[in-house]
C-alpha positions in Angstrom: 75.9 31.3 149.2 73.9 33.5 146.7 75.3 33.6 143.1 75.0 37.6 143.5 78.6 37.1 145.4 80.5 35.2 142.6 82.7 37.1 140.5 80.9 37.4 136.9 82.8 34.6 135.5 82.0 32.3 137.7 78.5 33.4 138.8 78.0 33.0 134.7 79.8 29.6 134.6 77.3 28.5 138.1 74.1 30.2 135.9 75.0 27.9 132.6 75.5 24.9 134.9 72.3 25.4 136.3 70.1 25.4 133.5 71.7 22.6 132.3 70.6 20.9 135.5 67.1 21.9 135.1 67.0 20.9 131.4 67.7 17.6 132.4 67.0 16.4 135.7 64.2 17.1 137.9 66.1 18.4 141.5 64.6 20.8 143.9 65.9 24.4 142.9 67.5 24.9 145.5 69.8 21.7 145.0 70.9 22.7 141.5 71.4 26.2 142.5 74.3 24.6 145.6 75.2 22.2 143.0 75.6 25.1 140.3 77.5 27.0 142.4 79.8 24.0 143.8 81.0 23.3 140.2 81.0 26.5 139.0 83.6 27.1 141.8 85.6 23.8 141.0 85.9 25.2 137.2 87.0 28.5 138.4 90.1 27.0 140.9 91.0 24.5 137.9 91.2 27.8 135.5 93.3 29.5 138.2 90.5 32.1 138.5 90.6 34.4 141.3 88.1 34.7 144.1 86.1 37.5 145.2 88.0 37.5 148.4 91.2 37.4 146.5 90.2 40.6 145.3 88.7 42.2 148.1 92.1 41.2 150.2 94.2 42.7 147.6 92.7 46.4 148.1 92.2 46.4 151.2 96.3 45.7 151.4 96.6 48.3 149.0 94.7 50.7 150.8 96.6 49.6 154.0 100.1 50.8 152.3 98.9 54.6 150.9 
């Protein structure tokens, strides 16, 4: 998963988690950056905050209807 994909809020919620993580521990980048992400996606589902695919599925249902 690249952050580029996220919706903004939670590709900046994954971004803030992530320099925390490099502030403070010494991990492999690319271990924060699937941790960053993984939390950043628990945070959005606890906030009720829609998916990308939530989204995308509602336009292309739209779209489907006109």
């Amino acid at each position: 998963m690249m952050m580029k994909n996220l919706p903004k809020a939670v590709r900046n919620k994954a971004i803030q988690i992530a320099n925390a993580l490099l502030a403070k521990t010494k991990l492999k980048t690319g271990i924060i950056i699937a941790t960053a992400i993984r939390n950043a996606k628990k945070w959005a589902y606890r906030r009720s905050i829609p998916s990308k695919s939530y989204w995308q599925n509602l336009n292309n249902n739209i779209n489907k209807s006109k």
